[in-house]
DRENTORKOL-3810 file (N, C-alpha, C; in nm, 4 decimals):
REM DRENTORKOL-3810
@n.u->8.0229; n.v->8.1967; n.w->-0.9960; ca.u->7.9480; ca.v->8.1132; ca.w->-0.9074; c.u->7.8477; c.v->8.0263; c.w->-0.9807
@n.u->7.8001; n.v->8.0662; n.w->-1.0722; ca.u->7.7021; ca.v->7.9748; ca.w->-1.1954; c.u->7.7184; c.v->7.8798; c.w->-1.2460
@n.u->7.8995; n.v->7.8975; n.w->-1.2863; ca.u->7.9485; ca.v->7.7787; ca.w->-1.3585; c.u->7.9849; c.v->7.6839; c.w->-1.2425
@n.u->7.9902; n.v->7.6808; n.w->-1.1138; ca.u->8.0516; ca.v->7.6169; ca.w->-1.0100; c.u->7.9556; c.v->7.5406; c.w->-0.9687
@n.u->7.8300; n.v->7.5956; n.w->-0.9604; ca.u->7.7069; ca.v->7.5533; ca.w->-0.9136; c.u->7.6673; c.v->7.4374; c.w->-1.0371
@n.u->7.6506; n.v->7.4666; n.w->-1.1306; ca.u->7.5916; ca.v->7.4132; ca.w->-1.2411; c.u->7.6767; c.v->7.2556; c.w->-1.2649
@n.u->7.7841; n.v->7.3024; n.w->-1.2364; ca.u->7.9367; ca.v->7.1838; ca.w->-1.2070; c.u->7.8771; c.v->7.0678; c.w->-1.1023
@n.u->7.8766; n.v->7.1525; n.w->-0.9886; ca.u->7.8147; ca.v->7.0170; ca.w->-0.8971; c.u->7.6536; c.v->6.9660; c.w->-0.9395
@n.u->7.5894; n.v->7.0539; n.w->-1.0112; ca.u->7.4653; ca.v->7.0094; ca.w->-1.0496; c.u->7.4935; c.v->6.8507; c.w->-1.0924
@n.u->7.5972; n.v->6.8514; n.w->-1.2536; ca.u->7.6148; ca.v->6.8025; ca.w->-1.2851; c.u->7.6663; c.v->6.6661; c.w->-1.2001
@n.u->7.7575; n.v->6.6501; n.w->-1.1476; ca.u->7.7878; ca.v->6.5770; ca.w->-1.0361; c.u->7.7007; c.v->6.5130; c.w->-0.9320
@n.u->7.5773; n.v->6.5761; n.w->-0.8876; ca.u->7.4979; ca.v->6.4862; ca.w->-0.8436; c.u->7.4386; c.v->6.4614; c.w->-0.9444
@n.u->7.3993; n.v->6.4970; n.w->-1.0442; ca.u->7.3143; ca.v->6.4195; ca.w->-1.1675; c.u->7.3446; c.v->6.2790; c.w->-1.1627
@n.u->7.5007; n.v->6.2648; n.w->-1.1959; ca.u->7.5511; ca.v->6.1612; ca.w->-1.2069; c.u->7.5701; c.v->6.0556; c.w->-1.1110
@n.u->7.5611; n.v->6.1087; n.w->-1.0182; ca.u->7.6186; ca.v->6.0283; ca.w->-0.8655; c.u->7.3889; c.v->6.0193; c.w->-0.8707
@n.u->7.3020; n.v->6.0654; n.w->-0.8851; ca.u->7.1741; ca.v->6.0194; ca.w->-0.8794; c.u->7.1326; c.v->5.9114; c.w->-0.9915
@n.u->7.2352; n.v->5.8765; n.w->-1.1254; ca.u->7.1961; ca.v->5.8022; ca.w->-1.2339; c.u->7.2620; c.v->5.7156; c.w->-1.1592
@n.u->7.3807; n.v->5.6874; n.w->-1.0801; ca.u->7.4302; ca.v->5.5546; ca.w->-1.0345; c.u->7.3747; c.v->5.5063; c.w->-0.9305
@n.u->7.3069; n.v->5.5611; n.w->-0.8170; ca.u->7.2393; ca.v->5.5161; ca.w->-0.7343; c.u->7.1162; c.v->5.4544; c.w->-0.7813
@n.u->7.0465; n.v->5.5281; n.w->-0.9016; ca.u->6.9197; ca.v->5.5112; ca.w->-0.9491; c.u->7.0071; c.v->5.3666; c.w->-1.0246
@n.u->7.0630; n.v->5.3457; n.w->-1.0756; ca.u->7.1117; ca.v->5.2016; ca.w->-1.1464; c.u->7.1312; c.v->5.0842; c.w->-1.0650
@n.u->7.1978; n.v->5.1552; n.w->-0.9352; ca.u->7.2231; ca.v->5.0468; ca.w->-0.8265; c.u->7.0931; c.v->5.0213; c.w->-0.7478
@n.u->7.0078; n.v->5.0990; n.w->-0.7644; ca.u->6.8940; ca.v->5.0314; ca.w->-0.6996; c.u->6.7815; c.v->4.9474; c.w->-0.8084
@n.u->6.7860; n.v->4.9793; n.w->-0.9420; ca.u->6.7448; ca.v->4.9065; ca.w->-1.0251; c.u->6.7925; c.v->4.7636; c.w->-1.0470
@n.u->6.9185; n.v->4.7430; n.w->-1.0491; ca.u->7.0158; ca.v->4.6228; ca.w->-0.9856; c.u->6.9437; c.v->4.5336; c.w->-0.8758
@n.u->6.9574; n.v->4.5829; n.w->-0.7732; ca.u->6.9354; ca.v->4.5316; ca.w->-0.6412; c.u->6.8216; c.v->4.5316; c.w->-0.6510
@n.u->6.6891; n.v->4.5229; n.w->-0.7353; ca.u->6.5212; ca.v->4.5326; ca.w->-0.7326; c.u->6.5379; c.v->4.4030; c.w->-0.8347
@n.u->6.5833; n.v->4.3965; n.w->-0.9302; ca.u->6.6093; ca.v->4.2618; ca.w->-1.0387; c.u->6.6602; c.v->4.1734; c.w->-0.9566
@n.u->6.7753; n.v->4.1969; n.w->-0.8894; ca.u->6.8286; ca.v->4.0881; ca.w->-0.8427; c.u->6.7594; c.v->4.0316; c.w->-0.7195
@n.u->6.6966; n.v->4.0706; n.w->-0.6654; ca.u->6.5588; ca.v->4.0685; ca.w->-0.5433; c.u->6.4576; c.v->3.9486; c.w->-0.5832
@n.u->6.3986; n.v->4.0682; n.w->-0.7439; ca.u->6.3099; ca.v->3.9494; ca.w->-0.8478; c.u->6.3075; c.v->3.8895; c.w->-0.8378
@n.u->6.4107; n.v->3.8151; n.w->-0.8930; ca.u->6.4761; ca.v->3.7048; ca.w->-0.9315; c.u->6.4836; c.v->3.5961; c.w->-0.8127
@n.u->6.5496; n.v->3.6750; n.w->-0.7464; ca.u->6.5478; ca.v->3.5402; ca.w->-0.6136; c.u->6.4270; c.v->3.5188; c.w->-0.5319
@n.u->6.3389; n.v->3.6159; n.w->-0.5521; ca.u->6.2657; ca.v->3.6341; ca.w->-0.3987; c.u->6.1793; c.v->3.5040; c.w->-0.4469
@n.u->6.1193; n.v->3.4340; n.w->-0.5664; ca.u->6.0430; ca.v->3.3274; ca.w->-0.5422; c.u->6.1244; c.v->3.1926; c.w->-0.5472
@n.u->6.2031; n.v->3.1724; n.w->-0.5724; ca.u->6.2819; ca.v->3.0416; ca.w->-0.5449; c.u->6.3168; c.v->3.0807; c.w->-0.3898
@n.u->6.3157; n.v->3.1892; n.w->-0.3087; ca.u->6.3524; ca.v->3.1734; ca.w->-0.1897; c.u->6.2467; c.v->3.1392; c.w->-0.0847
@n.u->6.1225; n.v->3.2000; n.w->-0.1437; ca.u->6.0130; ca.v->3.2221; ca.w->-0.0677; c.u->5.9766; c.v->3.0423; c.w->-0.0899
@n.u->5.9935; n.v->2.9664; n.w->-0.2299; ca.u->5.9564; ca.v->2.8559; ca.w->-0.2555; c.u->6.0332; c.v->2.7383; c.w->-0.1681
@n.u->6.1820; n.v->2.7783; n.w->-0.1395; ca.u->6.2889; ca.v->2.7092; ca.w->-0.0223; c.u->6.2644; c.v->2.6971; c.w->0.1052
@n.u->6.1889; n.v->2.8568; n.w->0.1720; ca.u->6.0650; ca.v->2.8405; ca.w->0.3008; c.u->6.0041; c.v->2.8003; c.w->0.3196
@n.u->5.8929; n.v->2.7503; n.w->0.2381; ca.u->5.7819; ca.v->2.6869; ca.w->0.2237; c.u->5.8401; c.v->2.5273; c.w->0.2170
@n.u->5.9055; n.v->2.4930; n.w->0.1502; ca.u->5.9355; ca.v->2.3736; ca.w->0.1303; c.u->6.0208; c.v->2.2943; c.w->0.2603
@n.u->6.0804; n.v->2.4238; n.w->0.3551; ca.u->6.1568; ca.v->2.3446; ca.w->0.4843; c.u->6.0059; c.v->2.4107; c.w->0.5821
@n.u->5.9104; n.v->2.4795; n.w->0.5388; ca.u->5.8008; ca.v->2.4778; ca.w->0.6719; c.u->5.7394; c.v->2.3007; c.w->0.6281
@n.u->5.6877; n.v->2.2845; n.w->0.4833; ca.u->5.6143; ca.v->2.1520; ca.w->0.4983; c.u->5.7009; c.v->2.0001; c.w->0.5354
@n.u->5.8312; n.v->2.0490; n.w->0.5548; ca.u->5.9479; ca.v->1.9298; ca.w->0.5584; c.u->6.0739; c.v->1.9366; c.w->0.6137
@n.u->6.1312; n.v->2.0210; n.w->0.6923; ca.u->6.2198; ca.v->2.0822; ca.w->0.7805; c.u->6.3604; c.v->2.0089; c.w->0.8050
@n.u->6.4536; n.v->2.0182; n.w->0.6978; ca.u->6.5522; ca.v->1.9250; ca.w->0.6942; c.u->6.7106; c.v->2.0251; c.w->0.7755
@n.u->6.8191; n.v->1.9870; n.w->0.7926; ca.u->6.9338; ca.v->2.0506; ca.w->0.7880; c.u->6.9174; c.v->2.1603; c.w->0.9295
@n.u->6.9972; n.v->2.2871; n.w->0.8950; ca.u->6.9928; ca.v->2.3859; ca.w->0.9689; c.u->6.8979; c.v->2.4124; c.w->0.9882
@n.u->6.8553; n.v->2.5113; n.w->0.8444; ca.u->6.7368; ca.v->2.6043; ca.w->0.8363; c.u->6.5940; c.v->2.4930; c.w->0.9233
@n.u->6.5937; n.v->2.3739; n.w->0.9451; ca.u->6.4872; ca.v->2.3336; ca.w->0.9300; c.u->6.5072; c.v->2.2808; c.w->1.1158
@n.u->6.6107; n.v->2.3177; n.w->1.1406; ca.u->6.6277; ca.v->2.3075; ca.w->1.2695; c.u->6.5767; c.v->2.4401; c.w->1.3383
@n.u->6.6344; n.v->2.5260; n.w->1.2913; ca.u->6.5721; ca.v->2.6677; ca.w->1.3469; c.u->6.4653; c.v->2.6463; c.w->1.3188
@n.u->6.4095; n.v->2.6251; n.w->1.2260; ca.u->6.2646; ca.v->2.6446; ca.w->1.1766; c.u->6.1866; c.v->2.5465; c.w->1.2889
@n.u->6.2088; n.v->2.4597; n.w->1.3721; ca.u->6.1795; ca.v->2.3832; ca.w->1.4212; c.u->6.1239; c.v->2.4354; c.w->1.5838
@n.u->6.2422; n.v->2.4668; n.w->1.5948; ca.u->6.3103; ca.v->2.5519; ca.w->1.7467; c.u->6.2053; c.v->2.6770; c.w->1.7702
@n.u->6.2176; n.v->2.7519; n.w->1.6676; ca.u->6.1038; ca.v->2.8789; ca.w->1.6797; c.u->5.9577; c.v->2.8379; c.w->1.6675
@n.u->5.9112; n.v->2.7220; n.w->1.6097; ca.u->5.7731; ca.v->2.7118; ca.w->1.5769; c.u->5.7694; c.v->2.6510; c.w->1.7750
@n.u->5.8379; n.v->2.5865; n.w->1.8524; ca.u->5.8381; ca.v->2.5339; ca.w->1.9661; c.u->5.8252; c.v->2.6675; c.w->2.0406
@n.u->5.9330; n.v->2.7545; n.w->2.0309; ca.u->5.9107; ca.v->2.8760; ca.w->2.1211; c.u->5.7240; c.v->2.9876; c.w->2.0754
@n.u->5.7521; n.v->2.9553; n.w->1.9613; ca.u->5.6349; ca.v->3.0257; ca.w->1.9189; c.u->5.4678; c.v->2.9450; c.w->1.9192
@n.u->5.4856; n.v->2.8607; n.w->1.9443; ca.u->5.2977; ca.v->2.7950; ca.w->1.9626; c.u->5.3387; c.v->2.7600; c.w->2.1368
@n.u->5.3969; n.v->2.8120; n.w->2.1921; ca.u->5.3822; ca.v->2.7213; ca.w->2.3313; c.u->5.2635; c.v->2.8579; c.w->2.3901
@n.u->5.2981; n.v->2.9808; n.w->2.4007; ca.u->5.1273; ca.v->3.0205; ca.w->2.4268; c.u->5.0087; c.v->2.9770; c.w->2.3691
@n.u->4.9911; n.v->2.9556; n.w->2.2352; ca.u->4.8911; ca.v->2.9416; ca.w->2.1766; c.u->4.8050; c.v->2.7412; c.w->2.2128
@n.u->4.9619; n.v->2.6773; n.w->2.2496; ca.u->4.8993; ca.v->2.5410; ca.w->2.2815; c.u->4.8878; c.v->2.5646; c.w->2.4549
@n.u->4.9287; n.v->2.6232; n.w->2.4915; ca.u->4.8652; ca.v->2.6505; ca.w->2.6425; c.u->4.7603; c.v->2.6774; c.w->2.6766
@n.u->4.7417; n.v->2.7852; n.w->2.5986; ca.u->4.5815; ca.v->2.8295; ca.w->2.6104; c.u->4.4803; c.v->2.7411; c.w->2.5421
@n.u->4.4865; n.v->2.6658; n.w->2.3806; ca.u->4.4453; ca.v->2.5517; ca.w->2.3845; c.u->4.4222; c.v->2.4615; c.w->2.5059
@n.u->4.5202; n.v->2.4061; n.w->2.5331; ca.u->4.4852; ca.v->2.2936; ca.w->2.6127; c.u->4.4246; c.v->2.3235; c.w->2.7257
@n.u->4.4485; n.v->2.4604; n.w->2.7704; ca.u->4.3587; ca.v->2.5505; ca.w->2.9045; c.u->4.1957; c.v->2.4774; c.w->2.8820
@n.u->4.1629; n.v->2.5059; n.w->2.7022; ca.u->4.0371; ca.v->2.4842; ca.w->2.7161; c.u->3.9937; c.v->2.3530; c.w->2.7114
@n.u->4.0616; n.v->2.2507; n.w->2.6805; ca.u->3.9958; ca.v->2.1283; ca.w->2.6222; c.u->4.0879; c.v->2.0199; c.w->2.7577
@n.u->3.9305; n.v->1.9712; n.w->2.7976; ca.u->3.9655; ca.v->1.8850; ca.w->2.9233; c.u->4.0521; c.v->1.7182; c.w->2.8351
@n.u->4.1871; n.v->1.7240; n.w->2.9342; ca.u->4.2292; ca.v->1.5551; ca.w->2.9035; c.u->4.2252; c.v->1.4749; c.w->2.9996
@n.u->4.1584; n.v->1.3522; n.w->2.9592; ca.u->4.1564; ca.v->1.2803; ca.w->3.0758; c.u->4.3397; c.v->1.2292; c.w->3.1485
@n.u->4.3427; n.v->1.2159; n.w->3.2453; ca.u->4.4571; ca.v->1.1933; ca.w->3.3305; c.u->4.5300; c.v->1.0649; c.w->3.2825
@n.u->4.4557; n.v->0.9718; n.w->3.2578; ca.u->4.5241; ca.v->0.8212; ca.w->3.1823; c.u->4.4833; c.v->0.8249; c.w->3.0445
@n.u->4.4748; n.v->0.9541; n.w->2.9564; ca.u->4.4558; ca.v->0.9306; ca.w->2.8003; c.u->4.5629; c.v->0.9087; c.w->2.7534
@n.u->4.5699; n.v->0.8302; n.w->2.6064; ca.u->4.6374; ca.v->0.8265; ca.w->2.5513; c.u->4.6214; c.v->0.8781; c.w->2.3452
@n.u->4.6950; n.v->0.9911; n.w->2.3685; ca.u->4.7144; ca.v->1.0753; ca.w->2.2669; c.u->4.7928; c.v->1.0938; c.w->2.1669
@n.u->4.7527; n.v->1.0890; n.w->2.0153; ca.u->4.8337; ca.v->1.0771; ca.w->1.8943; c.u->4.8758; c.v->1.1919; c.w->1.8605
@n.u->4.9767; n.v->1.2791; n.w->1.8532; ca.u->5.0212; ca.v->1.4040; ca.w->1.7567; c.u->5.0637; c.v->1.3982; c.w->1.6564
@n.u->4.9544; n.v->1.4630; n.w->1.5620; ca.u->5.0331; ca.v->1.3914; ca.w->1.3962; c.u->5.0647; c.v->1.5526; c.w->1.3824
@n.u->5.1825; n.v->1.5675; n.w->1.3275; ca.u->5.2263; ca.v->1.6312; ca.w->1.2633; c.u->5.2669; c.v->1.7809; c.w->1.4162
@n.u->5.3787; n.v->1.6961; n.w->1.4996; ca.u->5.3880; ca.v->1.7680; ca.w->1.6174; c.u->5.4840; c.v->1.9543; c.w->1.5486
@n.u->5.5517; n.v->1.9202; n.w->1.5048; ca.u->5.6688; ca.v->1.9907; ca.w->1.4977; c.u->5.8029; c.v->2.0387; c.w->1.5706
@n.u->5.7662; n.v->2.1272; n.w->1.6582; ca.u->5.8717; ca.v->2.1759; ca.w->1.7591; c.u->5.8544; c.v->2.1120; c.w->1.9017
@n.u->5.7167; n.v->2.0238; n.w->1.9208; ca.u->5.6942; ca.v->1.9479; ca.w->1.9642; c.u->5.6217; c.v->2.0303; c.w->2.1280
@n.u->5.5670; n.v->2.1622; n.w->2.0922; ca.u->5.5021; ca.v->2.2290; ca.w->2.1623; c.u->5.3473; c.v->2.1717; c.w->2.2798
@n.u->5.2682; n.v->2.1283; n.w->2.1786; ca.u->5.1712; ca.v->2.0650; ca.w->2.2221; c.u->5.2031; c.v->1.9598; c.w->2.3168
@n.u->5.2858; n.v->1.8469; n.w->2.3012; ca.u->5.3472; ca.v->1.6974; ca.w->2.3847; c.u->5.3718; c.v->1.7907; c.w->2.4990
@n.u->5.4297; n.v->1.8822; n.w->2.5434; ca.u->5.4871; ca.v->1.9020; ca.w->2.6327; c.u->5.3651; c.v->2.0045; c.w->2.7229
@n.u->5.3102; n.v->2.0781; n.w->2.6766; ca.u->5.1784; ca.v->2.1146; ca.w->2.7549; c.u->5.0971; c.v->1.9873; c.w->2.8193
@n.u->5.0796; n.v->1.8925; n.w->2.7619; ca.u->4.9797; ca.v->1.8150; ca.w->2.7493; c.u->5.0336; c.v->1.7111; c.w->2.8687
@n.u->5.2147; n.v->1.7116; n.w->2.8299; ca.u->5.2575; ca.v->1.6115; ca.w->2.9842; c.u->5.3088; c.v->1.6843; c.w->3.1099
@n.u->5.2481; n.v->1.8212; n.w->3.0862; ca.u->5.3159; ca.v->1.8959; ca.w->3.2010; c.u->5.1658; c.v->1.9085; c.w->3.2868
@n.u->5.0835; n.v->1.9009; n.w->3.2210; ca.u->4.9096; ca.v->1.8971; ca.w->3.2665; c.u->4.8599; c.v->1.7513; c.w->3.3194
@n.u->4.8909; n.v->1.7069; n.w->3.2154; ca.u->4.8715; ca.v->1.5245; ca.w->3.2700; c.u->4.9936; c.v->1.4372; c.w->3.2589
@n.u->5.0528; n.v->1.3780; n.w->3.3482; ca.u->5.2104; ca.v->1.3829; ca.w->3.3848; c.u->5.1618; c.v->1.2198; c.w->3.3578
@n.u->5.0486; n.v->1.1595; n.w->3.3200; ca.u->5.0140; ca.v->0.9998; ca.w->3.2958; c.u->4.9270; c.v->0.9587; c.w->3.2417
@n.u->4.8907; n.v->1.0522; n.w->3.1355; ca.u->4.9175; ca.v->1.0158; ca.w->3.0241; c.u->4.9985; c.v->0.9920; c.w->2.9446
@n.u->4.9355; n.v->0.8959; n.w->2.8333; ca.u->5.0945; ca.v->0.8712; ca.w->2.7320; c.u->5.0659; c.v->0.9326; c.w->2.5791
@n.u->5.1449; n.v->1.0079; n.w->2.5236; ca.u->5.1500; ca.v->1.0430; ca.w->2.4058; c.u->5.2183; c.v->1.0004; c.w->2.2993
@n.u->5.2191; n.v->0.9787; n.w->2.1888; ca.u->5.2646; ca.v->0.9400; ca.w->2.0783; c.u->5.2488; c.v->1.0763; c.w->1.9898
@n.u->5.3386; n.v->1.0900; n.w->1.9131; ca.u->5.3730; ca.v->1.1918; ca.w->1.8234; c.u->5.4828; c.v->1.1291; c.w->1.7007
@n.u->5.4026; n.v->1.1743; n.w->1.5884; ca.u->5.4748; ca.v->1.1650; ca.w->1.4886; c.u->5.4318; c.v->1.2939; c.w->1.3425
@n.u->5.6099; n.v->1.2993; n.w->1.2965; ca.u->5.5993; ca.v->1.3931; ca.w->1.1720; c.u->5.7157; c.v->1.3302; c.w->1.1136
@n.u->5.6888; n.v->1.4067; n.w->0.9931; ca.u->5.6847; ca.v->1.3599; ca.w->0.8548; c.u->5.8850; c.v->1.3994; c.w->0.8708
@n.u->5.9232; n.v->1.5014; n.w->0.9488; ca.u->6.0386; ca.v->1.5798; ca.w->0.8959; c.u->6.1370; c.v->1.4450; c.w->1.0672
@n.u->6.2978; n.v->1.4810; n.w->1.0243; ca.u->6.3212; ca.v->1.3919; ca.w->1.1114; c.u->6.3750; c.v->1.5019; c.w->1.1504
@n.u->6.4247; n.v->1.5973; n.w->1.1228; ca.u->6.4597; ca.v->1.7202; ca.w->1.2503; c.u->6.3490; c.v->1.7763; c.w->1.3022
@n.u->6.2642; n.v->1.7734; n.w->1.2738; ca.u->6.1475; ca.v->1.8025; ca.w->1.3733; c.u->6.1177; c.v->1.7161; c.w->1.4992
@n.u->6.1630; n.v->1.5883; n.w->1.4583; ca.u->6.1338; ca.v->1.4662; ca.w->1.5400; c.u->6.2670; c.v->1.4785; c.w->1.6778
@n.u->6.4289; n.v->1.5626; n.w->1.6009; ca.u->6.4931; ca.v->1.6133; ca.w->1.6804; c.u->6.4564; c.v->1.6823; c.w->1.7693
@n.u->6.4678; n.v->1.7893; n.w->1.6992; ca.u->6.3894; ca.v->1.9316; ca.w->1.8110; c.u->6.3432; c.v->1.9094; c.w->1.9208
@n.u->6.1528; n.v->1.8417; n.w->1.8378; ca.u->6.0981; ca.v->1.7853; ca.w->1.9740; c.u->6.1027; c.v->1.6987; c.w->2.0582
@n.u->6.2196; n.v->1.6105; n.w->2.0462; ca.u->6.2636; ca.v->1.5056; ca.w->2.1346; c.u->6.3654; c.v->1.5856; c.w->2.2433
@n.u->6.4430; n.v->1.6971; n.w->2.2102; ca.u->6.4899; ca.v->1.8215; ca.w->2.2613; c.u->6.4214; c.v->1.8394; c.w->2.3379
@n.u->6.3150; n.v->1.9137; n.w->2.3467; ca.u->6.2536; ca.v->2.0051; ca.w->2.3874; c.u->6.1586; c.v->1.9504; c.w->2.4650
@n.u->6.1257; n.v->1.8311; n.w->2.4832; ca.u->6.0479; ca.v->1.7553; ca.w->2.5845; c.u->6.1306; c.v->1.6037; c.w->2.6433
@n.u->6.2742; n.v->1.6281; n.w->2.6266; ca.u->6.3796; ca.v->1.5667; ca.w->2.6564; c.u->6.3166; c.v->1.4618; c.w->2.8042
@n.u->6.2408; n.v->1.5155; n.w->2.8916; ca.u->6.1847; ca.v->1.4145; ca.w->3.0256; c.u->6.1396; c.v->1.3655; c.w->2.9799
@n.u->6.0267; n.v->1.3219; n.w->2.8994; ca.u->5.8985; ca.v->1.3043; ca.w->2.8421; c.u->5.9414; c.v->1.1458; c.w->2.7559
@n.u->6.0290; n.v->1.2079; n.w->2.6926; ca.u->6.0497; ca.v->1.0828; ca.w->2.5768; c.u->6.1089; c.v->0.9503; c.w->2.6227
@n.u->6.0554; n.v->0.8184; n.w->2.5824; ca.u->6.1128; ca.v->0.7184; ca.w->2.6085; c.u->6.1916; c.v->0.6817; c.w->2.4705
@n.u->6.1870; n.v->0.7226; n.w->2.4022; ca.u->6.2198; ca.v->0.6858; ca.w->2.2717; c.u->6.1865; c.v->0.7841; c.w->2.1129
@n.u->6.2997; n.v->0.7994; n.w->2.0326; ca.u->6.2446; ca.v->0.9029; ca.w->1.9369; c.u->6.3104; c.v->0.8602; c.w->1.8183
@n.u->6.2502; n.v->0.7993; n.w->1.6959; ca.u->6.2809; ca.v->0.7514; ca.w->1.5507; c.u->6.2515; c.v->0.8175; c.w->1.5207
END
């Protein structure tokens, strides 16, 4: 029974040096990518091109529409203002702002042209026009 035992000892030894290798693997190869990837995020949050920058677009819209609600909850607009959005994105804010004051006129512009998608999307009544 000693030598049998000692047998599989051996056997997970080995089967623990390959897991321990395969996770040393997969921690390098992580390394390696995780700042050119993290640097590819950053670069479609300040400029949002293609797919990724479409999603990226879409979620920042689903995701600030509480936070610009409750904004605009606090800050009175006059009924015939007319309002610049620089740097709208998902185009969250425009659409609080014309669902509150239905005459006012807004202007919005960003830098990314799928952003300029999105939020022409996403406040689709609203827009007379979107370059």
């Amino acid at each position: 029974m000693c030598a049998e035992y000692e047998g599989k000892g051996g056997v997970n030894r080995k089967k623990g040096r390959i897991v321990l290798i395969i996770m040393l693997v997969i921690g390098v190869i992580c390394g390696v990518l995780y700042q050119p990837f993290v640097d590819y995020l950053s670069s479609q949050a300040a400029n949002p091109t293609g797919l990724v920058g479409s999603v990226m677009t879409r979620i920042w819209s689903n995701y600030f529409q509480n936070l610009s609600r409750w904004t605009f909850s606090l800050v009175p607009v006059d009924e015939y203002a007319t309002i610049l959005d620089v740097g709208f994105g998902g185009g969250a804010n425009i659409k609080h702002i014309k669902e509150r004051n239905r005459e006012c006129v807004v202007y919005g512009v960003d830098i990314s042209e799928e952003a300029v998608k999105t939020a022409s999307r996403f406040n689709q009544k609203h827009v007379i026009r979107a370059k």
